[in-house]
N, C-alpha and C positions, 0 to 999 in steps of 0.2 A: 171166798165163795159162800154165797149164803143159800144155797140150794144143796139139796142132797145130790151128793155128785152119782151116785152109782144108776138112782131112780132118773136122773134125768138121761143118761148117755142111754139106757133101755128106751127112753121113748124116743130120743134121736135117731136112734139103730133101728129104729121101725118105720121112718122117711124114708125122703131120696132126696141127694142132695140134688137137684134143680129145683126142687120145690121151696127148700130155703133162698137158693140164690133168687127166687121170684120175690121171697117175703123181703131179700136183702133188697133187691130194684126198688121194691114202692118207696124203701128207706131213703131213698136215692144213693142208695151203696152198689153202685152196678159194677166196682171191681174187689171184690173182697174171695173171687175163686184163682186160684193160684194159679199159676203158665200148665199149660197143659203135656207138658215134657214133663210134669213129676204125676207119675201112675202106681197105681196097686202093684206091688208083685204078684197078688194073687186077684182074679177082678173080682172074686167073691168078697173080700174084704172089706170092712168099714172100720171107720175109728170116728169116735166120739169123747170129747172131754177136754179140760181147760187145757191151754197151753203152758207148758212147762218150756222155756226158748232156750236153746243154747248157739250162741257165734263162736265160728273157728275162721282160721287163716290159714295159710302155707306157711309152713315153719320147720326149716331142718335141724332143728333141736333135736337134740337126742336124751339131755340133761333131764333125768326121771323128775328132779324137783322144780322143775319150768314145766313139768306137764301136768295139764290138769285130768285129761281123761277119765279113766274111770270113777274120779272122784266124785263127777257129776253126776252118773246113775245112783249115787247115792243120795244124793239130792231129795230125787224123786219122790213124790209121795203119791200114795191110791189114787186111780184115777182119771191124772195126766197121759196128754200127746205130747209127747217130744217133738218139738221143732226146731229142726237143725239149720242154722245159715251157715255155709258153707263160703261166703264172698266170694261164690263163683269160681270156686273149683272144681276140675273138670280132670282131674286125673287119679285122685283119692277112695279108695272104699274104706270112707272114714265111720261108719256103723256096720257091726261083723253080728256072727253066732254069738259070743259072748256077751256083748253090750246088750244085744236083746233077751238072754237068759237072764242077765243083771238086771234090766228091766223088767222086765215079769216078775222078780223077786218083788223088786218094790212097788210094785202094782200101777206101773204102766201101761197104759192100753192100746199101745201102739206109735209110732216115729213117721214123723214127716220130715225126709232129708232132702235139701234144697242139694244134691248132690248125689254121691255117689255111698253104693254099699257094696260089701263082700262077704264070705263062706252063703252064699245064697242060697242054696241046696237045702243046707244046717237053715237056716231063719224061715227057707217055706216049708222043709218037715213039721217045724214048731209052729207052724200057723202062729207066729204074731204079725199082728198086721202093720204094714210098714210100707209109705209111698215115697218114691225113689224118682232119682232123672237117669242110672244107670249104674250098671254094674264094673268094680275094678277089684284084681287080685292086689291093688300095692296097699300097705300097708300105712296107714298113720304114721308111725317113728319113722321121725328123718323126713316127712314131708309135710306134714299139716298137725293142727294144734287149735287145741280150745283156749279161747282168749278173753272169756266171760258167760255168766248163764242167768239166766230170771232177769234177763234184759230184754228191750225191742228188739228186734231184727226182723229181717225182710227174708219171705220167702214166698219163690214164684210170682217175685212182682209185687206181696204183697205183705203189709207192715204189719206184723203179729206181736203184739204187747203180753206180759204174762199174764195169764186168767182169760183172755182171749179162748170165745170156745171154737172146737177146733170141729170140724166132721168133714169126710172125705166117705165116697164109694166109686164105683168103676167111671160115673163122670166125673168125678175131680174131686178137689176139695176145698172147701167155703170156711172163714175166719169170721163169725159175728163178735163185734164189740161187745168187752166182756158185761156191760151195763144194759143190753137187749137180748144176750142169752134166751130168759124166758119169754119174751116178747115176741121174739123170732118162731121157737117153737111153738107156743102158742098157734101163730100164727097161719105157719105150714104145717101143723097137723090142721088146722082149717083148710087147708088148699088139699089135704089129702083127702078130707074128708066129702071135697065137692067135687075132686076128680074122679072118685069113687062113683059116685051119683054117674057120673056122665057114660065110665066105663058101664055100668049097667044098662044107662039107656042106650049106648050104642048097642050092645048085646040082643037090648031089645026092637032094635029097627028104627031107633030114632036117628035123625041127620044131625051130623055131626056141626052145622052150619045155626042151627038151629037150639041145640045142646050151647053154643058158646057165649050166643044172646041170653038164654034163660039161666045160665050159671054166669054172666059177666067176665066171661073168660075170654080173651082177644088175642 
């Protein structure tokens, strides 16, 4: 990463994500915002910052030395989203209370799990922010298992490489390649800054029809 990571996820956190995924279209990146089955626990939520990936499987292992688990919160450093591929598991609340206390140690700034999560109560008192496809009480041991991390993997449809930066809010969330990062925000704090413009002139009685000629907005 050769950006300040803390200063950039403040000015990401000061978007909206469709304003990215507009700067992502001109890219011709018109699929880079994830299935819309994985949302905020909370919709006041956002996360910003590089992908830190992790893929699991179903695995009824129980064998502590075949599991990788918690070993990978350790991983973690200042910063990262966690992104979980799950391959499409649908019965696991494989990120709990604890993984996200573990996380916040290591200065995680929140989890995109292509799956499921559990103690839900425990993870929204602690406001970390975390986007999810669904809540289960079963446990990890004996049914699912980490099988690699700082790898590709897919989620919600789409390919997230490590350093991939990450930002999601109550509409979805968007994966810019990690080589246009700045580029991108550049960009949409531009689109912010002319939607702004417009919001005023509607305020002021201007037609809205009219506003989208003179800012090139269609």
């Amino acid at each position: 990463m050769k950006y300040n990571v803390n200063a950039v996820a403040e000015r990401f956190r000061a978007l909206y994500v469709p304003a990215v995924c507009d700067v992502l279209d001109d890219y011709e990146l018109r699929h880079q915002y994830v299935d819309h089955a994985i949302r905020p626990l909370d919709h006041r939520m956002k996360i910003a910052g590089p992908a830190f990936t992790i893929q699991g499987r179903q695995d009824a292992t129980r064998d502590i030395t075949k599991r990788m688990g918690p070993k990978v919160i350790d991983q973690f450093s200042p910063g990262v989203v966690a992104c979980y591929d799950t391959s499409g598991d649908e019965t696991t609340g494989v990120w709990g209370e604890l993984w996200s206390a573990g996380a916040v140690r290591k200065g995680c700034v929140g989890a995109v799990v292509d799956g499921g999560i559990r103690d839900t109560g425990f993870i929204r008192a602690s406001g970390f922010p975390i986007f999810h496809k669904f809540t289960s009480p079963a446990d990890a041991v004996g049914r699912f298992n980490i099988v690699d991390f700082n790898c590709p993997v897919t989620i919600g449809g789409v390919r997230v490489e490590p350093g991939d930066y990450v930002f999601g809010d109550e509409d979805g969330v968007v994966v810019i390649p990690a080589a246009l990062t700045l580029e991108v925000l550049d960009k949409a704090e531009s689109i912010r800054a002319r939607e702004n413009k417009i919001r005023v002139a509607l305020d002021e009685g201007r037609a809205l029809a009219d506003l989208y000629i003179e800012h090139g907005k269609f």
